[in-house]
mmCIF file of the N, C-alpha and C atoms, coordinates in Angstrom:
data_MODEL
# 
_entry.id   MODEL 
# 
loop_
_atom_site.group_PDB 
_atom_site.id 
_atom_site.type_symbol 
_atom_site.label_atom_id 
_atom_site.label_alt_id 
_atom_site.label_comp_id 
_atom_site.label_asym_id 
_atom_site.label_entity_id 
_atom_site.label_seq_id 
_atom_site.pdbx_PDB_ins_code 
_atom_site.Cartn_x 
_atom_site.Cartn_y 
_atom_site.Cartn_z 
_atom_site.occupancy 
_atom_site.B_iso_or_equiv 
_atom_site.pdbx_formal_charge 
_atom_site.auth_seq_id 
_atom_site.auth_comp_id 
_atom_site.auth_asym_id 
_atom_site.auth_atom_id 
_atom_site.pdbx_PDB_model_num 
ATOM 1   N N  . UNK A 1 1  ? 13.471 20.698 19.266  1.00 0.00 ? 1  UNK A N  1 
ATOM 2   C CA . UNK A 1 1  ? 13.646 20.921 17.851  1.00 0.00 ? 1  UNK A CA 1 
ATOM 3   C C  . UNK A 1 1  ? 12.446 20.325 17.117  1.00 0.00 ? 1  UNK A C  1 
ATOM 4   N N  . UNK A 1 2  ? 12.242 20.847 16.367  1.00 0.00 ? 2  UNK A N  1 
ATOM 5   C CA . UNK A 1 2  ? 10.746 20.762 15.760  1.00 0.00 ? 2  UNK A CA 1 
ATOM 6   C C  . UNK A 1 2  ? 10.863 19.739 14.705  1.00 0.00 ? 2  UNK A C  1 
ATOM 7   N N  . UNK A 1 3  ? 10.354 18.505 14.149  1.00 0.00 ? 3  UNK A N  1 
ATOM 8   C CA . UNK A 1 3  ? 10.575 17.434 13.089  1.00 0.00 ? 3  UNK A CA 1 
ATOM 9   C C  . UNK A 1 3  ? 10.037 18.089 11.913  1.00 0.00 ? 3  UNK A C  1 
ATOM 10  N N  . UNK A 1 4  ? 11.175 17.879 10.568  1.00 0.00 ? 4  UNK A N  1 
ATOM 11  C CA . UNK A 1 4  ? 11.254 18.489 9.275   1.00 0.00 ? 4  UNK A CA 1 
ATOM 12  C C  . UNK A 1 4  ? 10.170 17.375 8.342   1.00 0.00 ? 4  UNK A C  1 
ATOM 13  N N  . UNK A 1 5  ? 9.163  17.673 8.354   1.00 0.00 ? 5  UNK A N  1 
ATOM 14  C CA . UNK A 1 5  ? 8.255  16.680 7.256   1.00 0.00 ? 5  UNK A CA 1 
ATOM 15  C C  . UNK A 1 5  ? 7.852  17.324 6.215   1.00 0.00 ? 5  UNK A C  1 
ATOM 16  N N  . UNK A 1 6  ? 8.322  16.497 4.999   1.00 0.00 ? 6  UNK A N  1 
ATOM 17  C CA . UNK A 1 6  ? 8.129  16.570 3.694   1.00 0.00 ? 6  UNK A CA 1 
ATOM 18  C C  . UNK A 1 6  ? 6.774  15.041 3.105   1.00 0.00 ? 6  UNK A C  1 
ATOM 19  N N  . UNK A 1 7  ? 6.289  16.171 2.123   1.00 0.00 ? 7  UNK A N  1 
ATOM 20  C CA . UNK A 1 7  ? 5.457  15.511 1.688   1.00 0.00 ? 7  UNK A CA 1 
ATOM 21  C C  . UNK A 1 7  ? 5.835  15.206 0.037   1.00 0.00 ? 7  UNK A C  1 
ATOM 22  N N  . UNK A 1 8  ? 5.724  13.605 -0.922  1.00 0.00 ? 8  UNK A N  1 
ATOM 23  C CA . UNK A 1 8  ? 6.130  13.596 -2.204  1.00 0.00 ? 8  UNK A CA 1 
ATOM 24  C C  . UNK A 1 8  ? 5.149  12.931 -2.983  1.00 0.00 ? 8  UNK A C  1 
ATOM 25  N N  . UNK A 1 9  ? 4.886  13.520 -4.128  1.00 0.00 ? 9  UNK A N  1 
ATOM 26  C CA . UNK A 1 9  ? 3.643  12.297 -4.766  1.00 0.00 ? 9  UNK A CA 1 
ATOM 27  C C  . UNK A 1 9  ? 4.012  11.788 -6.212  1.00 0.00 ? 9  UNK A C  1 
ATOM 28  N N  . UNK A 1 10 ? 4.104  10.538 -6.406  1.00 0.00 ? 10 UNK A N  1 
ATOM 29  C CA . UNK A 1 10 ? 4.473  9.891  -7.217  1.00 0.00 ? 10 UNK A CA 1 
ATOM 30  C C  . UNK A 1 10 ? 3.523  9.091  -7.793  1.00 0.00 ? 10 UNK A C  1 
ATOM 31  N N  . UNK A 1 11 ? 3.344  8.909  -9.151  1.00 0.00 ? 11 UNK A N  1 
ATOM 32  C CA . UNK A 1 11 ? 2.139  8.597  -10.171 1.00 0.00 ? 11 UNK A CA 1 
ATOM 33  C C  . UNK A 1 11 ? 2.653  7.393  -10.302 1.00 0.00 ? 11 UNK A C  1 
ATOM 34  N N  . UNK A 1 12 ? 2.561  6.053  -9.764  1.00 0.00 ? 12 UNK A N  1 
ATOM 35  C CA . UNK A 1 12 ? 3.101  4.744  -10.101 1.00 0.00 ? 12 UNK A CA 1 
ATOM 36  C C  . UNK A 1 12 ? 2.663  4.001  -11.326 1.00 0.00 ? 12 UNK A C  1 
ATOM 37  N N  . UNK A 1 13 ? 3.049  3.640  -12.582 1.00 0.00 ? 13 UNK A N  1 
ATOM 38  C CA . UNK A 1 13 ? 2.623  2.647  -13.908 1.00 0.00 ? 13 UNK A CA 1 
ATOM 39  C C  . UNK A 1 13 ? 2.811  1.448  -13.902 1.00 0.00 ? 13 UNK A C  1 
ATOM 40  N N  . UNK A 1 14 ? 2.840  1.148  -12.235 1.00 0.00 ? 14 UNK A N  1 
ATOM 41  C CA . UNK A 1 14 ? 3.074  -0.606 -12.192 1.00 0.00 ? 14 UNK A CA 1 
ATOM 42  C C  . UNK A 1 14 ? 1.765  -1.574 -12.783 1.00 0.00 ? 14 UNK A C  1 
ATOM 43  N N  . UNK A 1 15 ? 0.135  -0.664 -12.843 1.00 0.00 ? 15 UNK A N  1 
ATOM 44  C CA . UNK A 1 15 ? -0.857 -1.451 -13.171 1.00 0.00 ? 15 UNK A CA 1 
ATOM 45  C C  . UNK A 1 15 ? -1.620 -0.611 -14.191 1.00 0.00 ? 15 UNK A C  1 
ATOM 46  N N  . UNK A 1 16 ? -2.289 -0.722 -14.238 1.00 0.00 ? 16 UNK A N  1 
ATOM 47  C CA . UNK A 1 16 ? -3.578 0.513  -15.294 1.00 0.00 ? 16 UNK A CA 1 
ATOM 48  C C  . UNK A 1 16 ? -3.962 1.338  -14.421 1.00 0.00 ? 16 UNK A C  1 
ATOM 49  N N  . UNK A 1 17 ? -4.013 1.278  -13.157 1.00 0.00 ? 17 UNK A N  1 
ATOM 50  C CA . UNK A 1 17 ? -4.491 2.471  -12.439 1.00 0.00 ? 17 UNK A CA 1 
ATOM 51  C C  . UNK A 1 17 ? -4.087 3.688  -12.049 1.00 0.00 ? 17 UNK A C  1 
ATOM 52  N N  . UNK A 1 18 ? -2.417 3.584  -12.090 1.00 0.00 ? 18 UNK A N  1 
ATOM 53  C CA . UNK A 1 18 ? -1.648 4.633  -12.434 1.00 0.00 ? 18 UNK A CA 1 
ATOM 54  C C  . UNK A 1 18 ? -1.920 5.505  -11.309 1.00 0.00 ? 18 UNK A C  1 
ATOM 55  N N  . UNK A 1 19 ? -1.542 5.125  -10.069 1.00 0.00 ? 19 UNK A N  1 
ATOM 56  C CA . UNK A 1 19 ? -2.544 5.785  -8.828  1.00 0.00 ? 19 UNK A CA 1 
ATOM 57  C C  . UNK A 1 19 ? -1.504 6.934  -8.313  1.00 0.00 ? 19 UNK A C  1 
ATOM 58  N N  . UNK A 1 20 ? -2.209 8.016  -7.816  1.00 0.00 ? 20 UNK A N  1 
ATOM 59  C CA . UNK A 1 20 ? -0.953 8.866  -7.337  1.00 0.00 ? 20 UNK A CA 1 
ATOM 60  C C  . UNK A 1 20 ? -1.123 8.353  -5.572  1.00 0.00 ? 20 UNK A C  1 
ATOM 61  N N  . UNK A 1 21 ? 0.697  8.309  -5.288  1.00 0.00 ? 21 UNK A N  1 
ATOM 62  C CA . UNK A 1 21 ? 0.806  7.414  -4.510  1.00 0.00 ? 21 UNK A CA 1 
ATOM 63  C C  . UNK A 1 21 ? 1.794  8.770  -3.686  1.00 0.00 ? 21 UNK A C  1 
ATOM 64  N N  . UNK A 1 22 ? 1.112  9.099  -2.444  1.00 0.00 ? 22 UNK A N  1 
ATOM 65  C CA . UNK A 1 22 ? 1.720  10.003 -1.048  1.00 0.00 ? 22 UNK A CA 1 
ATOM 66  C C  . UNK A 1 22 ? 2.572  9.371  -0.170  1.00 0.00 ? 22 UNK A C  1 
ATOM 67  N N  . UNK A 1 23 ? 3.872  9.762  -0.374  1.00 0.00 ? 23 UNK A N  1 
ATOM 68  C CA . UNK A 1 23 ? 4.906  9.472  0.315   1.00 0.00 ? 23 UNK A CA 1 
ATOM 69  C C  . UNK A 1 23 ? 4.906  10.454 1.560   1.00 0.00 ? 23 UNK A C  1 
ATOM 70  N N  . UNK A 1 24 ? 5.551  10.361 3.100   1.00 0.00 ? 24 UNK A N  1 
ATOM 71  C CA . UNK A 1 24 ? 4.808  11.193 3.725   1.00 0.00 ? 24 UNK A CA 1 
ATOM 72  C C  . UNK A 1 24 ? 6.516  10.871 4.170   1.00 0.00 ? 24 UNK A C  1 
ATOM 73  N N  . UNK A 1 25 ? 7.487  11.985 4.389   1.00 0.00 ? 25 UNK A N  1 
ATOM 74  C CA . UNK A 1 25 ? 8.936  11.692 5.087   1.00 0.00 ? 25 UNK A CA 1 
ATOM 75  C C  . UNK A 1 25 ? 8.858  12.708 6.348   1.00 0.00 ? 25 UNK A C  1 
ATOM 76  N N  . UNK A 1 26 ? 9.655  11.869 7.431   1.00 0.00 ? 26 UNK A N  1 
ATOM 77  C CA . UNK A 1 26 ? 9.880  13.095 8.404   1.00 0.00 ? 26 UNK A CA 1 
ATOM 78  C C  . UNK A 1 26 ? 11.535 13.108 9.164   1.00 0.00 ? 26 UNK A C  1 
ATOM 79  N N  . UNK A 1 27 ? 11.814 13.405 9.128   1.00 0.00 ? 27 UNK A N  1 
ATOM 80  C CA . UNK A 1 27 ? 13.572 13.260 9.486   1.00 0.00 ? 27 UNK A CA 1 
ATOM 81  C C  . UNK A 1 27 ? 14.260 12.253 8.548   1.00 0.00 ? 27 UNK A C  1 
ATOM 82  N N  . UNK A 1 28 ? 14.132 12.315 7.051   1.00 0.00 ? 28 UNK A N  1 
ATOM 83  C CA . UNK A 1 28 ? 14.614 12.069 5.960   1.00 0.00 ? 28 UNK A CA 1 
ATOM 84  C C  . UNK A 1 28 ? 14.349 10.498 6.510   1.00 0.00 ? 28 UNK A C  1 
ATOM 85  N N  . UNK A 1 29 ? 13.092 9.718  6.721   1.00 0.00 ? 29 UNK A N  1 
ATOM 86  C CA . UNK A 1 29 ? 12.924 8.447  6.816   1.00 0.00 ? 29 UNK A CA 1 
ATOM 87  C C  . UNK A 1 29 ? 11.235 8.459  6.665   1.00 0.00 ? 29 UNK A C  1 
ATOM 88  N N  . UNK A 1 30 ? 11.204 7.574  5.726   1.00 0.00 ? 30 UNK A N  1 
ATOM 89  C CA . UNK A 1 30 ? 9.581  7.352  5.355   1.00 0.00 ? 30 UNK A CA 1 
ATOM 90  C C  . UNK A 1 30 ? 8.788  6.959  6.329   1.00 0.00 ? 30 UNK A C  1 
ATOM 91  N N  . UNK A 1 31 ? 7.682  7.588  6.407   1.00 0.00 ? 31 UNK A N  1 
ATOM 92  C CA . UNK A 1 31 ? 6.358  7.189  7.594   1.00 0.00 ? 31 UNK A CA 1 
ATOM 93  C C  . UNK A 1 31 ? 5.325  6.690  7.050   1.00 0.00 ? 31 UNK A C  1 
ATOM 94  N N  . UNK A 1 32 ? 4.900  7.423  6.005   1.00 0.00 ? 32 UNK A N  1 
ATOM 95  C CA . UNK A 1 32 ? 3.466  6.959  5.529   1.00 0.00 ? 32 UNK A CA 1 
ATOM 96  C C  . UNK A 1 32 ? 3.634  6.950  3.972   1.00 0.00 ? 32 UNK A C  1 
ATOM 97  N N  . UNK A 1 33 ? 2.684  5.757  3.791   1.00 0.00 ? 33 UNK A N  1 
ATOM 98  C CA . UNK A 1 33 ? 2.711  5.709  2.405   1.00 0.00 ? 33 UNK A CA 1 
ATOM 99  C C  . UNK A 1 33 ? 1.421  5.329  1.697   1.00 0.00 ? 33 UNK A C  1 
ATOM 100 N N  . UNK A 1 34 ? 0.474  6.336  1.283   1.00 0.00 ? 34 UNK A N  1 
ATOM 101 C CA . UNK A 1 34 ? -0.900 6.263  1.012   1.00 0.00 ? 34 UNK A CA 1 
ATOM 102 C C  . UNK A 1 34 ? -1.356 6.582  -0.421  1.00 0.00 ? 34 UNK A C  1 
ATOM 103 N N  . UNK A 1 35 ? -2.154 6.332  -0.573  1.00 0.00 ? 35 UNK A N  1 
ATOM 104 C CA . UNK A 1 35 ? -3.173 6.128  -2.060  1.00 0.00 ? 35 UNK A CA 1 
ATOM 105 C C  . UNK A 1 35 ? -2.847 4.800  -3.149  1.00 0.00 ? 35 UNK A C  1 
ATOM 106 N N  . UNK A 1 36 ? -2.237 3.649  -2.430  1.00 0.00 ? 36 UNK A N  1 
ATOM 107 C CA . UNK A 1 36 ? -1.925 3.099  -3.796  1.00 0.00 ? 36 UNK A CA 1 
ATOM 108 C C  . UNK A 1 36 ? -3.142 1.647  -3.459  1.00 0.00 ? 36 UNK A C  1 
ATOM 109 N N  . UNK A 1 37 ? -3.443 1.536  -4.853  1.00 0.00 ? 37 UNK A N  1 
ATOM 110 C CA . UNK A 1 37 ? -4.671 0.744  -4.841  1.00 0.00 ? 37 UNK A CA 1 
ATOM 111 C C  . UNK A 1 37 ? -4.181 -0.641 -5.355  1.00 0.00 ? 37 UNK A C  1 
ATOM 112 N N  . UNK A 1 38 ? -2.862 -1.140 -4.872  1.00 0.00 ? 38 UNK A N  1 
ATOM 113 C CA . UNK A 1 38 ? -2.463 -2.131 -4.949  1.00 0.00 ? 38 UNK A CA 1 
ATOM 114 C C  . UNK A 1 38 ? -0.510 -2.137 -4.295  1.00 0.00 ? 38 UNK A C  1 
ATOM 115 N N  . UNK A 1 39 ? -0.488 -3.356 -3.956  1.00 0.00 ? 39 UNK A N  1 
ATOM 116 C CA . UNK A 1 39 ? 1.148  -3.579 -3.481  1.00 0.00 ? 39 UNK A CA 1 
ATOM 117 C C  . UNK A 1 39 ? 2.176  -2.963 -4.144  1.00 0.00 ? 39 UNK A C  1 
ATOM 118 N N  . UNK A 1 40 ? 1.979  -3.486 -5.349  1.00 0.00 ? 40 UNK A N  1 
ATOM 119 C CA . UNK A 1 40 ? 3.160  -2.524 -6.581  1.00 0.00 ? 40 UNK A CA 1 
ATOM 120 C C  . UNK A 1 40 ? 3.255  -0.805 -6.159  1.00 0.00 ? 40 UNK A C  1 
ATOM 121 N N  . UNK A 1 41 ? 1.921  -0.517 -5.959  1.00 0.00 ? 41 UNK A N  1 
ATOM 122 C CA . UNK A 1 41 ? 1.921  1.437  -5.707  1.00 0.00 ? 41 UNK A CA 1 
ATOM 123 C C  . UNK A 1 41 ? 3.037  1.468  -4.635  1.00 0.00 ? 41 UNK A C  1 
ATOM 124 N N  . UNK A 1 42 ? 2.769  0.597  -3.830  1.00 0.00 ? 42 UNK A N  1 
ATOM 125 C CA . UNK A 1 42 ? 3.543  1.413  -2.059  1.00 0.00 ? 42 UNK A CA 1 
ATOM 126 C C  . UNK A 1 42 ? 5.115  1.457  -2.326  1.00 0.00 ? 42 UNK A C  1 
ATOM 127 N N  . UNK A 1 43 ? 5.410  0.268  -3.171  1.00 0.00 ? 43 UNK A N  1 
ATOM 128 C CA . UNK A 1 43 ? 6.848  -0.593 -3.147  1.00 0.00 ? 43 UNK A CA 1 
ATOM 129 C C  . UNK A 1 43 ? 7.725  0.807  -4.431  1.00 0.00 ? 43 UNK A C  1 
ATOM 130 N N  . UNK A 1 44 ? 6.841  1.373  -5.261  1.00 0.00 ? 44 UNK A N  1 
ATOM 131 C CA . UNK A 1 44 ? 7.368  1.471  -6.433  1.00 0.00 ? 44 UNK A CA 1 
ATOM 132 C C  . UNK A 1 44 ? 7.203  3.373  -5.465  1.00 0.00 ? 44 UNK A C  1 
ATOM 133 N N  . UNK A 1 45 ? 6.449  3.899  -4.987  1.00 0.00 ? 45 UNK A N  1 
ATOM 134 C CA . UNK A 1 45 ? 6.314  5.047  -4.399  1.00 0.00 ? 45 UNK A CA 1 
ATOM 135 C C  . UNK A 1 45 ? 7.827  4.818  -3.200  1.00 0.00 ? 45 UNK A C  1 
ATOM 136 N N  . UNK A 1 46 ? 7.952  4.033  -2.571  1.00 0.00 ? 46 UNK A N  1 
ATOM 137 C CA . UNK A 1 46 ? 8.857  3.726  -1.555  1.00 0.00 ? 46 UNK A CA 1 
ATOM 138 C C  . UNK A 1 46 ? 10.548 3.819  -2.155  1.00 0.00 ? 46 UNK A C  1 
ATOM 139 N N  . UNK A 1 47 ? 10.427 2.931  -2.958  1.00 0.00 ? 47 UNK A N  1 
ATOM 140 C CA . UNK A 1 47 ? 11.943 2.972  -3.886  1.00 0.00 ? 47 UNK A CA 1 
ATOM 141 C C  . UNK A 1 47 ? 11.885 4.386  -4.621  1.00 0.00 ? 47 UNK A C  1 
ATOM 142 N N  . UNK A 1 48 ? 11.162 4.944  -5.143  1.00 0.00 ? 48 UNK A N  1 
ATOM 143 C CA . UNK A 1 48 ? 11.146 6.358  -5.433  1.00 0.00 ? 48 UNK A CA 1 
ATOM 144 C C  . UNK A 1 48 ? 11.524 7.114  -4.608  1.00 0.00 ? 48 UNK A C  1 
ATOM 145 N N  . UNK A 1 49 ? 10.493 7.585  -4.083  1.00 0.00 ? 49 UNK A N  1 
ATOM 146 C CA . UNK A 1 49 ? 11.146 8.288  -2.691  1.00 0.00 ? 49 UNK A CA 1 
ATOM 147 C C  . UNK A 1 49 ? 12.627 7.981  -2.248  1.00 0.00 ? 49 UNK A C  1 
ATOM 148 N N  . UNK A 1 50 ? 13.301 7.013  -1.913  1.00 0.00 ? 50 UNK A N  1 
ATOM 149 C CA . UNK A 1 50 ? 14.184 6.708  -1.341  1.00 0.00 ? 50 UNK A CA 1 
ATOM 150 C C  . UNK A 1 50 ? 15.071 6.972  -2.067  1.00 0.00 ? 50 UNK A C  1 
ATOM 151 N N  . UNK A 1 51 ? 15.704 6.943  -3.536  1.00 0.00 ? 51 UNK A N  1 
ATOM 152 C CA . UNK A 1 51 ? 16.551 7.196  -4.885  1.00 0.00 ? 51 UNK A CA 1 
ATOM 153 C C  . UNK A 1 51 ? 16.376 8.375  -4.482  1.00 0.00 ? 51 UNK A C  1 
ATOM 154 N N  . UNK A 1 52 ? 14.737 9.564  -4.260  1.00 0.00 ? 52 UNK A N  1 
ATOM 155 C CA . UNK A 1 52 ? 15.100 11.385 -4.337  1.00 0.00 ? 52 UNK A CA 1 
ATOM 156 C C  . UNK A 1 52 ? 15.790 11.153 -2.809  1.00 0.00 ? 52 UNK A C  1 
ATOM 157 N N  . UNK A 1 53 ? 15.625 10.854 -1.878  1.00 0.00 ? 53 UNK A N  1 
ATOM 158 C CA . UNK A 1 53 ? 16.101 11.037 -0.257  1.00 0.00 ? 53 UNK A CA 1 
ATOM 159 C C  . UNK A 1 53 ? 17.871 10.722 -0.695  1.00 0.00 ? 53 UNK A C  1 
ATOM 160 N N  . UNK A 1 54 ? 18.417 9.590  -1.291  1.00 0.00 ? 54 UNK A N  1 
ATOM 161 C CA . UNK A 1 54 ? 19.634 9.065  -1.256  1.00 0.00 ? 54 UNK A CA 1 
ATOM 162 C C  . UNK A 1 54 ? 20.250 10.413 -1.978  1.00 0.00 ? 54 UNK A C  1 
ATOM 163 N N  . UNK A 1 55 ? 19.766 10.659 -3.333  1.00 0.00 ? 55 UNK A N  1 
ATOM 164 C CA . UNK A 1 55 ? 20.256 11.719 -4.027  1.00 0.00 ? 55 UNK A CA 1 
ATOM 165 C C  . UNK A 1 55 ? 19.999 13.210 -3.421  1.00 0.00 ? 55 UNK A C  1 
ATOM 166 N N  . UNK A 1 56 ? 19.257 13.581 -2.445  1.00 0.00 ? 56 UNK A N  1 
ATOM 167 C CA . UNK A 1 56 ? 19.785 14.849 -1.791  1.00 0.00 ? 56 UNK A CA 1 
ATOM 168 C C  . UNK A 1 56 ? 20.382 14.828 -0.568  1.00 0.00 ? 56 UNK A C  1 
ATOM 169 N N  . UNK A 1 57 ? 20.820 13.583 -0.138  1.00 0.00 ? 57 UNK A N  1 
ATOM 170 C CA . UNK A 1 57 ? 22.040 13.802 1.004   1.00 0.00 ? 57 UNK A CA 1 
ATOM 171 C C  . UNK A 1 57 ? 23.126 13.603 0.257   1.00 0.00 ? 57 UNK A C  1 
ATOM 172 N N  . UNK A 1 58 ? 23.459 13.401 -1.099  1.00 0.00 ? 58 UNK A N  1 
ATOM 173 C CA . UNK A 1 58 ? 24.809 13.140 -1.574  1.00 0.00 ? 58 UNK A CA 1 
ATOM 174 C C  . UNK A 1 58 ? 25.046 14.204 -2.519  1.00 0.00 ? 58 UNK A C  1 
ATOM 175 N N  . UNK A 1 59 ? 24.142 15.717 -2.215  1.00 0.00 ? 59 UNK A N  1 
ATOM 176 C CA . UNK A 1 59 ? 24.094 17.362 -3.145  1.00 0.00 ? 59 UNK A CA 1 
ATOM 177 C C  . UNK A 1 59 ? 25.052 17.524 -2.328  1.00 0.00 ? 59 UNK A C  1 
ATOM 178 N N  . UNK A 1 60 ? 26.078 18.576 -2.935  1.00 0.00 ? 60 UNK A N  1 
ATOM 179 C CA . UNK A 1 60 ? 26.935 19.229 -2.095  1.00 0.00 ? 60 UNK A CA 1 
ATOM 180 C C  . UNK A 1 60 ? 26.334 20.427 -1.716  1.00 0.00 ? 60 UNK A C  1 
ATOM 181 N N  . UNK A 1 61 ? 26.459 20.729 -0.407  1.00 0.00 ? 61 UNK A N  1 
ATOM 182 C CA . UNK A 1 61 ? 26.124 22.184 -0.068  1.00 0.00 ? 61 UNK A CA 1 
ATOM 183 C C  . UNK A 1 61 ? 26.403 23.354 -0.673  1.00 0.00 ? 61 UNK A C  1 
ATOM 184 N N  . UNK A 1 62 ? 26.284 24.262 -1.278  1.00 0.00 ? 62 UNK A N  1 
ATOM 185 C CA . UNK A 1 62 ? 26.400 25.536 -1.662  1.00 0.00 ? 62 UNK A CA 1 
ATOM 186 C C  . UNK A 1 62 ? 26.259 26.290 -0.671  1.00 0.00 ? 62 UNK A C  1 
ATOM 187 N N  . UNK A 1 63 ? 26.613 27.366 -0.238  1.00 0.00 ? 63 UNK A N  1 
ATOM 188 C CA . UNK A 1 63 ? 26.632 28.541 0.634   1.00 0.00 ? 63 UNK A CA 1 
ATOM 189 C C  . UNK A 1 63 ? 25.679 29.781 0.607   1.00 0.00 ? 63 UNK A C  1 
ATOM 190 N N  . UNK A 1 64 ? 24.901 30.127 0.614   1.00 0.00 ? 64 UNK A N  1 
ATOM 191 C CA . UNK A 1 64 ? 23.953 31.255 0.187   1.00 0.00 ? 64 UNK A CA 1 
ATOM 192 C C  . UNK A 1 64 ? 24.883 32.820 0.306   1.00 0.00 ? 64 UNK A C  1 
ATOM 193 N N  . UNK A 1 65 ? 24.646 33.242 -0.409  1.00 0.00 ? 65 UNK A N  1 
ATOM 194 C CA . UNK A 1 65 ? 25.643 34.339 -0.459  1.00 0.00 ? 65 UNK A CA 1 
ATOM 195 C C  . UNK A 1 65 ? 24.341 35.943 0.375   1.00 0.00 ? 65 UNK A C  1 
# 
């Protein structure tokens, strides 16, 4: 079975640099976490990510018609 990787990018305002920060997911668990030009980017990209991951395993399925 082939691994489902999603890619997310999030603009962090923890400093002035406002860095866009690449969340990299692969079987709905974070792997990589790149572009942030300070600690605050990774932490604040990480808890992001994780709030969208928590909130689409708790969507109810719909059925495609």
């Amino acid at each position: 079975m082939k691994a489902m990787t999603e890619e997310h990018v999030f603009q962090c305002t923890g400093c002035e640099s406002e860095c866009d920060v690449h969340v990299r997911v692969q079987d709905g668990k974070i792997v990589t976490v790149e572009g942030n030009d300070c600690p605050t980017g990774a932490s604040y990209a990480t808890s992001q990510c994780k709030m969208l991951l928590n909130s689409k395993d708790n969507q109810i399925k719909q059925p495609r018609c």
